[in-house]
Every structure is written in C-alpha cells, then in structure tokens.
One Martini backbone bead per residue (centre of mass of N, CA, C, O) as a GRO file, in nm:
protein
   97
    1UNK     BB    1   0.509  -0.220   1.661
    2UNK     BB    2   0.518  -0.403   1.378
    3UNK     BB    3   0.484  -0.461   1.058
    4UNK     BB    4   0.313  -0.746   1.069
    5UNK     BB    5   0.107  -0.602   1.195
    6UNK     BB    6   0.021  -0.389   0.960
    7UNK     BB    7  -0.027  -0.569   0.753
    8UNK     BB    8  -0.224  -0.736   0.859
    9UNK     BB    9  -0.445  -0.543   0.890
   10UNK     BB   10  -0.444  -0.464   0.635
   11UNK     BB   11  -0.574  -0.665   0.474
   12UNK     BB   12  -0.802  -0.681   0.674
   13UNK     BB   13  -0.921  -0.467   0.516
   14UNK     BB   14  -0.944  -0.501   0.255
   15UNK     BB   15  -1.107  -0.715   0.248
   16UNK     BB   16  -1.369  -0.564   0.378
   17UNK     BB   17  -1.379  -0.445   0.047
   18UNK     BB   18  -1.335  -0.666  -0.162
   19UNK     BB   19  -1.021  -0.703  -0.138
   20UNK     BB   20  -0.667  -0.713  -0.276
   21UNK     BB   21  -0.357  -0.783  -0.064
   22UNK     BB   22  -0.050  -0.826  -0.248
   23UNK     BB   23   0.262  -0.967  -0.247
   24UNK     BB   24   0.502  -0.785  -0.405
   25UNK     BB   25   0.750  -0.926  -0.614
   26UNK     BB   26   1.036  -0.793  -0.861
   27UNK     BB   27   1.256  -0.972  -0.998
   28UNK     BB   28   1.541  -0.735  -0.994
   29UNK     BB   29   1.364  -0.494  -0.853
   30UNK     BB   30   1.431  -0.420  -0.526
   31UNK     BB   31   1.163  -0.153  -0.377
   32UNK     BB   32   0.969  -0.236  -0.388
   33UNK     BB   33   0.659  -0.254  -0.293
   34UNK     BB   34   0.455  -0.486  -0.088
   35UNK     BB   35   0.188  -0.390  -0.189
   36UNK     BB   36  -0.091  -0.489  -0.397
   37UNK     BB   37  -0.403  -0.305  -0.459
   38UNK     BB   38  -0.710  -0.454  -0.489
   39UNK     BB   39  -1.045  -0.316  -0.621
   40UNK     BB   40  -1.273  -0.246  -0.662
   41UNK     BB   41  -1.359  -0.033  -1.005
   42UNK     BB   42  -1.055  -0.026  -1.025
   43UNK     BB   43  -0.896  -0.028  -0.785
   44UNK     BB   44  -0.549   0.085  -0.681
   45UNK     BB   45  -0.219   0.034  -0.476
   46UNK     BB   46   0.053   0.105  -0.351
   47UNK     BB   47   0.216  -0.073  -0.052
   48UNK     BB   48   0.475   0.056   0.185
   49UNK     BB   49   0.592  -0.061   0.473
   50UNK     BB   50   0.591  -0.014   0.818
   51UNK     BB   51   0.771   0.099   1.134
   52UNK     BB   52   0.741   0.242   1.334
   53UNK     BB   53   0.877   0.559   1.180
   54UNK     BB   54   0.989   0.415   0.927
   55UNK     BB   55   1.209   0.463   0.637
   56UNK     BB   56   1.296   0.478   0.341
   57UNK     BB   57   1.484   0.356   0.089
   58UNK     BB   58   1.657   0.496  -0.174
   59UNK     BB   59   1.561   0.232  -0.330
   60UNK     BB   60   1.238   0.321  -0.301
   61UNK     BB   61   1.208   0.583  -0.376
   62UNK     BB   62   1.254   0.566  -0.669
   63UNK     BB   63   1.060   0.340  -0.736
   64UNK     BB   64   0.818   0.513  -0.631
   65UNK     BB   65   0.872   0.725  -0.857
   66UNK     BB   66   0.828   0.571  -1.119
   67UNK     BB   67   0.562   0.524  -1.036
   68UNK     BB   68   0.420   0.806  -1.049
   69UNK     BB   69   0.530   0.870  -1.312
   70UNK     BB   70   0.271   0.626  -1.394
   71UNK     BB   71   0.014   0.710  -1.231
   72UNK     BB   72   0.024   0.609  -0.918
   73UNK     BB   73  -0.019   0.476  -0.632
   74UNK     BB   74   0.183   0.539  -0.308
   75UNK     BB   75   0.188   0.397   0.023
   76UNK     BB   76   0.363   0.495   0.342
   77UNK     BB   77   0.319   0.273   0.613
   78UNK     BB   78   0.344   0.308   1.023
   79UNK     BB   79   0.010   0.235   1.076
   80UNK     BB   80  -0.329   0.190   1.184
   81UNK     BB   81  -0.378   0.489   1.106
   82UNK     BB   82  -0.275   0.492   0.824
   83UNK     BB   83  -0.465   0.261   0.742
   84UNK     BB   84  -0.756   0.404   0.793
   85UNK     BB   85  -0.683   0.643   0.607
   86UNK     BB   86  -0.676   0.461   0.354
   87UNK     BB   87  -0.912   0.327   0.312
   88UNK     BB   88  -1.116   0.563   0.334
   89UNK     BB   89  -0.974   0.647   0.014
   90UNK     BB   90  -1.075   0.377  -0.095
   91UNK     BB   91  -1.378   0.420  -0.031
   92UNK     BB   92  -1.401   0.714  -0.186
   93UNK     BB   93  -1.308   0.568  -0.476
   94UNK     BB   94  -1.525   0.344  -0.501
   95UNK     BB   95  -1.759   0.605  -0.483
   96UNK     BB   96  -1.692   0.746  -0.757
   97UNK     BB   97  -1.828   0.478  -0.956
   0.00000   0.00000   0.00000
C-alpha cells in the first residue's frame, strides 16, 4: 500500500465525521506535518503520513517536536489501520464535548 492510498482513506474517514484534512504545507519550515485535521467542537490535530513501515526524517521529527511542545497532537499514520484508530480518538474527543 502506497501513502497516497493512506492519505486518501484518511480524508474519507475524517469526511464522515464532518471534519476537514487540509494538506498543510508551510513554506519556508520544512518537515511539518503532511495534514491538518480539524473537527467538531473544535478538536485538530496534525497528522503525517507514511508508507507502511516508513518513518519520519530527522527534520520531521524536530518539527513534530516543536509542535507537541505547543501541546498540540501530531499522530504518525502508516496504515489504514492505525488511520482507524486515529479516528476512535477522535471520535472519543468529539464526545468528551
């Protein structure tokens, strides 16, 4: 399975919870992460992808590091599986509202 394939289930996954995976690219910095989830009740979080198996660059990391130490979420996806359980958590936060 490719990451274009994961990234795509993900958008559809977050659709049907009436949320919105913006591809977030920000030039000058990078390393961000690949999407912007915003939901419901005012849940985000960032998500970047990967091809099963794959893992972030050295300057992803940092990146994703600066953004957690603004207490933001960043989830590294690497499968339609852990996109599932992406979603449960945000499912769980939208009901915690």
């Amino acid at each position: 399975m490719r990451e274009k394939e994961i990234e795509k289930y993900l958008r559809e996954e977050i659709k049907k919870l009436g949320g919105i995976a913006y591809k977030f690219t920000s030039p000058g910095n990078s390393g961000v992460p690949d999407r912007l989830v915003l939901l419901p009740c005012g849940v985000m979080a960032f998500v970047e992808l990967k091809a099963p198996g794959g893992k972030t660059t050295a300057i992803q990391d940092r990146q994703i590091s600066r953004i957690h130490n603004l207490d933001f979420d960043v989830y590294v996806i690497d499968s339609k599986f852990k996109v599932d359980c992406f979603i449960q958590d945000m499912q769980r936060r939208i009901g915690d509202y």
